[in-house]
SESEVO-635245 format. One record per residue (C-alpha): y, x, z; residue in one letter; residue number from 1. Coordinates in steps of 0.001 Angstrom, whole numbers, padded with zeros to 6 digits, always signed. Example, Ala and Ser with C-alpha at 12.3 -4.5 7.8 and 13.67 -1.06 7.14 Angstrom:
BEGIN
(atom (-004500,+012300,+007800),a,1);
(atom (-001060,+013670,+007140),s,2);
END
This chain:
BEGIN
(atom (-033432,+018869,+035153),x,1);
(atom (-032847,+017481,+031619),x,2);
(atom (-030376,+020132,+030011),x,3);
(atom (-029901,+018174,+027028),x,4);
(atom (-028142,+015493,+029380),x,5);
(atom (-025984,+018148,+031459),x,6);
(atom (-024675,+019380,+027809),x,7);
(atom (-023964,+015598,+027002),x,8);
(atom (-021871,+014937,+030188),x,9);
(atom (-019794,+018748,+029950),x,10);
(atom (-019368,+017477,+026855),x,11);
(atom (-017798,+014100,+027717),x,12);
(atom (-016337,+015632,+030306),x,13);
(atom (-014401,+018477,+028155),x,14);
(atom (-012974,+015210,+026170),x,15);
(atom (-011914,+013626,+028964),x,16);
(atom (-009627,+016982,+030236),x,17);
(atom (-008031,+017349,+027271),x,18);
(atom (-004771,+016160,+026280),x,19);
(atom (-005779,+016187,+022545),x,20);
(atom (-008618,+015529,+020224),x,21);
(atom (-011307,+018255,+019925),x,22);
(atom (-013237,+019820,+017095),x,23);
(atom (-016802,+021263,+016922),x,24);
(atom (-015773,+024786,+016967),x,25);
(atom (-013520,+024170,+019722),x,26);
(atom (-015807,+022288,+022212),x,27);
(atom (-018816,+024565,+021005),x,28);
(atom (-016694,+027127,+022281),x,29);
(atom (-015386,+026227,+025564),x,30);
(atom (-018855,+025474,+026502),x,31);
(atom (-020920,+028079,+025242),x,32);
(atom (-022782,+025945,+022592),x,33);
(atom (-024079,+026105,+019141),x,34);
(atom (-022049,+024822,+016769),x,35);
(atom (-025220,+022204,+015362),x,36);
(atom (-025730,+021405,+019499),x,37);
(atom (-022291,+020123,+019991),x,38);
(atom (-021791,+018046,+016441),x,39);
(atom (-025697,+016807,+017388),x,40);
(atom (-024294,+015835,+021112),x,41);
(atom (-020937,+014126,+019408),x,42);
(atom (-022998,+012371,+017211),x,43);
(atom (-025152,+011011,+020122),x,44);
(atom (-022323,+010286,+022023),x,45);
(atom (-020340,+008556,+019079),x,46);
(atom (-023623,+006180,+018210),x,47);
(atom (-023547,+004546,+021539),x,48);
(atom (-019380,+004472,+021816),x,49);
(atom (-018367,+006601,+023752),x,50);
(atom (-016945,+009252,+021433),x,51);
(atom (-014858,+008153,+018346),x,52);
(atom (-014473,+010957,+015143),x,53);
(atom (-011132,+011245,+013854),x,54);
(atom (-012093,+011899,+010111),x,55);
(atom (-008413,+013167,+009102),x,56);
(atom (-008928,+016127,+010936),x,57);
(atom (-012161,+016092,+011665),x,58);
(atom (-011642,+015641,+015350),x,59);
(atom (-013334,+014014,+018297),x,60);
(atom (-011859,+011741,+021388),x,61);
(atom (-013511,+009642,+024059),x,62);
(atom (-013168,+005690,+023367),x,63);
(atom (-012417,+003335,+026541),x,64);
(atom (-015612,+003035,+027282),x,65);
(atom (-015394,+005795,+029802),x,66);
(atom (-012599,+003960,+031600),x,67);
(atom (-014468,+000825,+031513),x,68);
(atom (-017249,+001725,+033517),x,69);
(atom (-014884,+003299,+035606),x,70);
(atom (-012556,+000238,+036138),x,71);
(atom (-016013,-001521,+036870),x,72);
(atom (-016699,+000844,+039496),x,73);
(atom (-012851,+000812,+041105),x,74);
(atom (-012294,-002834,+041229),x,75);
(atom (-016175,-003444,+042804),x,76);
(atom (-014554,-000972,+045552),x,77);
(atom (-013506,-003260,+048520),x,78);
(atom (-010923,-000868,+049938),x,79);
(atom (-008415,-001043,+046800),x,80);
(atom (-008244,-005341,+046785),x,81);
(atom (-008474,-004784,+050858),x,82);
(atom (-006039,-002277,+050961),x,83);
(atom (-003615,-003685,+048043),x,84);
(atom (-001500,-005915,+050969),x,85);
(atom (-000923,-003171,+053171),x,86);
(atom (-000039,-000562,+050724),x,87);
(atom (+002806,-003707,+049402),x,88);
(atom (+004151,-003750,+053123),x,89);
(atom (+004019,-000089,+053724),x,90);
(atom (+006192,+000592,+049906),x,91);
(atom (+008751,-002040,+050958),x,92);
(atom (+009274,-000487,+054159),x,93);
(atom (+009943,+002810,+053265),x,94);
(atom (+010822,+002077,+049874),x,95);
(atom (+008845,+005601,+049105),x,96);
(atom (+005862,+006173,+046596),x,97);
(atom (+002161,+004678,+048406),x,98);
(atom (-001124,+006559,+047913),x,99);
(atom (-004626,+005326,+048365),x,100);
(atom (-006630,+008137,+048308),x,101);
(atom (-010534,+009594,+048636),x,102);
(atom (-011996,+012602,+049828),x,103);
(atom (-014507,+014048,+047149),x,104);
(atom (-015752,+017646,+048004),x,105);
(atom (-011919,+019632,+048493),x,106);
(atom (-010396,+017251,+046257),x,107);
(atom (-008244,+013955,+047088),x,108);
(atom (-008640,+011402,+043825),x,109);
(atom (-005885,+008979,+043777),x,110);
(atom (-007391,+005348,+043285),x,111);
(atom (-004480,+003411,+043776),x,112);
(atom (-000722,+003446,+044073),x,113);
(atom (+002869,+001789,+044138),x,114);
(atom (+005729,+003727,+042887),x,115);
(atom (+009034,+003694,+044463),x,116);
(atom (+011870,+001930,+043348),x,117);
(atom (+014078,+004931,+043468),x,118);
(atom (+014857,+006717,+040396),x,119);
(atom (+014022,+010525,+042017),x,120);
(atom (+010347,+009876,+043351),x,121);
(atom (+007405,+011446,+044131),x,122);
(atom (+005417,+011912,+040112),x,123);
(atom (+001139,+011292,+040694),x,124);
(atom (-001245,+009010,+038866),x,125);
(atom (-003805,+007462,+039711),x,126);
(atom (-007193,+009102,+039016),x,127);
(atom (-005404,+012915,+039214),x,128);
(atom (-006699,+014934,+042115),x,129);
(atom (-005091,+017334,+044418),x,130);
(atom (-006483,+019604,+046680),x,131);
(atom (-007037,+018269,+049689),x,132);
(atom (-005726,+020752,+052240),x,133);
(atom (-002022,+021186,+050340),x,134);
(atom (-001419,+017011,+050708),x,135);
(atom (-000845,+014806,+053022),x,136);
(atom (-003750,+011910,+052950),x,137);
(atom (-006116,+014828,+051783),x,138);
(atom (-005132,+016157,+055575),x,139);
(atom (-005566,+012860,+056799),x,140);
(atom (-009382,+012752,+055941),x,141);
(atom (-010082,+016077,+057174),x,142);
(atom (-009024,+015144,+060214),x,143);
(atom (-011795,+012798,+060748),x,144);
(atom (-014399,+015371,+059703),x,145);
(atom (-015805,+018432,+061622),x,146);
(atom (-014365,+021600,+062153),x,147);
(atom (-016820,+023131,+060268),x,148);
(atom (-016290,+021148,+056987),x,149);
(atom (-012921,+023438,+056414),x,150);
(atom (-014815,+026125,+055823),x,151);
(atom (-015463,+024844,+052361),x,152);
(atom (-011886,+025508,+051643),x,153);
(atom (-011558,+029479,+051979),x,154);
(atom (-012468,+030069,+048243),x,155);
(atom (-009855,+027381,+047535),x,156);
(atom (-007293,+028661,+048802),x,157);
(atom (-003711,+029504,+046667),x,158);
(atom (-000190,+029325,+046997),x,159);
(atom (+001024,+026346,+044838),x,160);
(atom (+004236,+026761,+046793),x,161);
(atom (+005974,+028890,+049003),x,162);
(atom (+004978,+026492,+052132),x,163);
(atom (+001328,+026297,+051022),x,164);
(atom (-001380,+026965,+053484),x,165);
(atom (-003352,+029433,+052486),x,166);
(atom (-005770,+030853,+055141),x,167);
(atom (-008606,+028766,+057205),x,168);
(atom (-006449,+029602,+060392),x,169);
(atom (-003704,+027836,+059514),x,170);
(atom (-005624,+025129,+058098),x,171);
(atom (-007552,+024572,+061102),x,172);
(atom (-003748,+024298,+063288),x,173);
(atom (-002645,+022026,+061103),x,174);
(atom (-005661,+019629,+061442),x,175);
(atom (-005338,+020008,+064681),x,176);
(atom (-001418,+018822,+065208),x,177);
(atom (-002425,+016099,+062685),x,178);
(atom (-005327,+014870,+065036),x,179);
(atom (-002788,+015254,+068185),x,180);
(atom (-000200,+012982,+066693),x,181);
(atom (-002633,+010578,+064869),x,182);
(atom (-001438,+011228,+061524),x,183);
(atom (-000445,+014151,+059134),x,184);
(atom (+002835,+014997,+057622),x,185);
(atom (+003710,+017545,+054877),x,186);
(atom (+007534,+018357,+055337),x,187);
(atom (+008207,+020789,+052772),x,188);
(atom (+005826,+020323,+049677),x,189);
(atom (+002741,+022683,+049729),x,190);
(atom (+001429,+021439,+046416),x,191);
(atom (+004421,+020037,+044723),x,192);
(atom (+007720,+021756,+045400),x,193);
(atom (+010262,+019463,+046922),x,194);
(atom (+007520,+016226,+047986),x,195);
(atom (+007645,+015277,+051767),x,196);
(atom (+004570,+012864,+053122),x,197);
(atom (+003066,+011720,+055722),x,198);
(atom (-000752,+009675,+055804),x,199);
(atom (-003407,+008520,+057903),x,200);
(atom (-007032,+007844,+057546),x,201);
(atom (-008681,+004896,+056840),x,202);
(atom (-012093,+004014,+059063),x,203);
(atom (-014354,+001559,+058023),x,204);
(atom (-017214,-000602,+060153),x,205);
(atom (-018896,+002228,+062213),x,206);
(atom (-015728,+004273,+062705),x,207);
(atom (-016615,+006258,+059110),x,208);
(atom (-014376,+007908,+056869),x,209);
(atom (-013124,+005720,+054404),x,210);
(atom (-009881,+007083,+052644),x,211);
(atom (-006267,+007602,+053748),x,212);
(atom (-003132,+005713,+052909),x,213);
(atom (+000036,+007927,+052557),x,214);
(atom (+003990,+007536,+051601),x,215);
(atom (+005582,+010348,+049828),x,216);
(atom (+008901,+011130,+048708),x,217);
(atom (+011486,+013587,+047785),x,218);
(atom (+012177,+016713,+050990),x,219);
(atom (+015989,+015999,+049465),x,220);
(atom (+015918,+012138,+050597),x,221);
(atom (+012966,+012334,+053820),x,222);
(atom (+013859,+014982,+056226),x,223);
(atom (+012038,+015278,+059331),x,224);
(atom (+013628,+012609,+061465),x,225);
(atom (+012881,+009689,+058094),x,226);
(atom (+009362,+011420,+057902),x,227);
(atom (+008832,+010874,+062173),x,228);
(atom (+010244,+007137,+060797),x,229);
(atom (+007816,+006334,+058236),x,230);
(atom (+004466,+007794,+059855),x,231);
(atom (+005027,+004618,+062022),x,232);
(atom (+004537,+002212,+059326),x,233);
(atom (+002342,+004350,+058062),x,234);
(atom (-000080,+003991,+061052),x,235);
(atom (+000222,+000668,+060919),x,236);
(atom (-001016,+000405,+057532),x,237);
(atom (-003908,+002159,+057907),x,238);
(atom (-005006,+000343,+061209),x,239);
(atom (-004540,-003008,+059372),x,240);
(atom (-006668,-001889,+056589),x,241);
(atom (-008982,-000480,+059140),x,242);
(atom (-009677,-003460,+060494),x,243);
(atom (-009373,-005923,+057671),x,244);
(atom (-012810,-003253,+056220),x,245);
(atom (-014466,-004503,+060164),x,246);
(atom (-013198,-001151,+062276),x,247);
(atom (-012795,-002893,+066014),x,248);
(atom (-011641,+000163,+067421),x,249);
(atom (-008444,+000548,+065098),x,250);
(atom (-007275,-003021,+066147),x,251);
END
């Protein structure tokens, strides 16, 4: 295992996390570095782009290089351009905030998104992650996995709200109403006060998990009889995306 390379990439991704430039002593800091290690790993980093020095105050920041090979990677992803129609469809319908989300690990990562037209609305980005057993198309996913995969969440678990989940019990009941009604649904918000959602999973080809496509909204505006409403449409969606990825037994 080249350590050398592990430092570069805590490194970059230390830059990445933070909202502001960093210095030396800062970074060298945070992760336990010599002070010469870091400016040498900076200095690395800045020859072949992907860090930038701020010489007014001595500073370092990631350039967009990072996000390039990112966008590279996201746009050679067929589910996004597949998805994109049905995500349109499900947004006009509901006229709520759309989510097209992965499972990595215990997290969702957002990868794509519509925002609603309404001036209260649900607040994510894409790229953010959420933990997947407080949201709605993180629920979605673990539906489609075994019942042994939730195990992975019991050093996760903490009350981001006062509806959060927060032992594998209830956990496991919830995934298994979700797989009973063929989708899942967060009422009251159990990682964001005051968001109610519903999503379902995505399969591709050979029945595998894919991602999830989700609605979310204000609990003020979707109660539980609009939330029964939208998990229609949201069905839909994912079946049609389901199938447009080659999944025969979604059509």
């Amino acid at each position: 295992m080249d350590k050398a390379f592990i430092k570069g990439l805590r490194l970059i991704e230390a830059l990445a996390l933070s909202e502001t430039p960093r210095g030396v002593t800062d970074l060298a800091t945070e992760l336990n570095l010599t002070k010469s290690n870091t400016h040498r790993l900076l200095a690395t980093l800045q020859a072949q782009g992907y860090v930038q020095q701020i010489p007014t105050y001595s500073t370092y920041q990631l350039t967009t290089r990072i996000w390039e090979l990112g966008s590279h990677v996201i746009h050679r992803m067929d589910l996004i351009q597949v998805a994109r129609p049905a995500m349109i469809k499900l947004a006009e319908q509901t006229g709520e905030t759309v989510h097209l989300s992965l499972l990595e690990d215990t997290d969702v990562v957002y990868v794509d998104k519509i925002e609603s037209t309404h001036h209260i609305r649900a607040h994510t980005r894409v790229g953010a992650r959420a933990p997947a057993f407080a949201v709605a198309t993180g629920k979605a996913m673990l539906c489609h996995k075994p019942d042994s995969y939730l195990e992975r969440f019991t050093p996760h678990f903490q009350r981001y709200t006062e509806t959060t989940l927060t032992t594998l019990a209830e956990l496991r009941a919830d995934i298994s109403t979700a797989r009973a009604q063929g989708y899942s649904s967060v009422l009251l918000g159990e990682w964001r006060d005051g968001v109610a959602a519903c999503a379902c999973v995505i399969l591709g080809r050979s029945d595998e998990l894919v991602g999830a496509i989700g609605m979310s909204g204000p609990d003020s505006r979707i109660k539980r009889k609009q939330l029964k409403e939208c998990s229609i449409y949201v069905v839909d969606a994912a079946h049609s995306i389901s199938v447009a990825l080659g999944n025969t037994s979604r059509g």
